[in-house]
N, C-alpha and C positions, 0 to 999 in steps of 0.2 A: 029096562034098568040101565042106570046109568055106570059105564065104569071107563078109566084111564088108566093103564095100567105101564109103569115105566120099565127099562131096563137097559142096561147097559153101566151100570154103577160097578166100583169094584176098587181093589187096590192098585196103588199106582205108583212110581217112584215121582217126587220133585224134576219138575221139566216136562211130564211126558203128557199123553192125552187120552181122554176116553171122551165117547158119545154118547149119550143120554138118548134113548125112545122114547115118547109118550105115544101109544097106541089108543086110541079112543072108541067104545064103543056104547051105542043107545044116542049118541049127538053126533052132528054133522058140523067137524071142528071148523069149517068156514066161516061159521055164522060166529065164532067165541073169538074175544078175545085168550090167548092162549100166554100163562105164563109158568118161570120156572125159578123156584125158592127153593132156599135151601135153610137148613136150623143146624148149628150146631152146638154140643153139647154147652147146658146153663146159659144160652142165648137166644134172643128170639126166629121167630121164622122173619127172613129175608127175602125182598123183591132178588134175582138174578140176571134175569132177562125176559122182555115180554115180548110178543110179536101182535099189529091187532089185526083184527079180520079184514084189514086193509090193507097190509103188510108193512105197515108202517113198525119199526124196532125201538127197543131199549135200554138200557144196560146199565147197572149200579158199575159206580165208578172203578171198584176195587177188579172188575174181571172185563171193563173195556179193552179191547185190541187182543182179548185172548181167546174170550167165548163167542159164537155164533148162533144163533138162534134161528131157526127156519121151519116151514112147516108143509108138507106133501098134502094138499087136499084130499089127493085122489085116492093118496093110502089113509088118508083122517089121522095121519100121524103128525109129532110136531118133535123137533129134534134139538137138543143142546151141543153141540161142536165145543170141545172143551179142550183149549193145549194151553201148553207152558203152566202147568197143574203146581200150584203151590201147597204146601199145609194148611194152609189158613184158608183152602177151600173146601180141606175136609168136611163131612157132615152129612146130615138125609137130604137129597135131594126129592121135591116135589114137584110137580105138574098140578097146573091148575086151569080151570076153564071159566071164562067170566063173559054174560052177557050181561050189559048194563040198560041194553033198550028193553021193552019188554016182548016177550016174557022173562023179564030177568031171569037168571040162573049163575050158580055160582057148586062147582064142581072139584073134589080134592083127587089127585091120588094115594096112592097106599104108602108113597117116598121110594127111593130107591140107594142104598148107604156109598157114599164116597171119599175114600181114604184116602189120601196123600202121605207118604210117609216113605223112609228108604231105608 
């Protein structure tokens, strides 16, 4: 069984910063590409940052030069480095796992909540 499971979400004041775990277990996140969305309230889910199983990166415009995205093979973990936290980053944060060659797969986490606010 497949699961991802995040944490590291929480309250936070404007300015400061939290780090995001995606812990994966049942796949071997090398092989996925690995990304991290986020939804906030009455809005759709959003691309954040992806990393792919080549290490090549990503990043929606709004969280360039603030967020880090990286990922530790050997713990099959994949991590979001999040500073200079604004409000408008508030929301659920998700982990998601995508292969696109086959055997495709395409994998959610459960989200993990993140508040900006002071």
């Amino acid at each position: 069984q497949v699961q991802l499971v995040e944490s590291g979400g929480g309250l936070v004041q404007p300015g400061g910063s939290l780090r995001l775990s995606c812990a994966a277990s049942g796949i071997i996140l090398s092989i996925y590409d690995m990304g991290w969305y986020r939804q906030a309230p009455g809005k759709q889910r959003e691309l954040v940052a992806r990393i792919t199983s080549g290490g090549s990166t990503n990043y929606a415009d709004s969280v360039k030069g603030r967020f880090t995205i990286s990922r530790d093979n050997a713990k099959n973990t994949v991590y979001l480095q999040m500073n200079s936290l604004k409000p408008e980053d508030s929301g659920v944060y998700y982990c998601n796992a995508r292969r696109q060659v086959f055997p495709q797969a395409n994998y959610w986490g459960q989200g993990t909540q993140v508040t900006v606010s002071s």
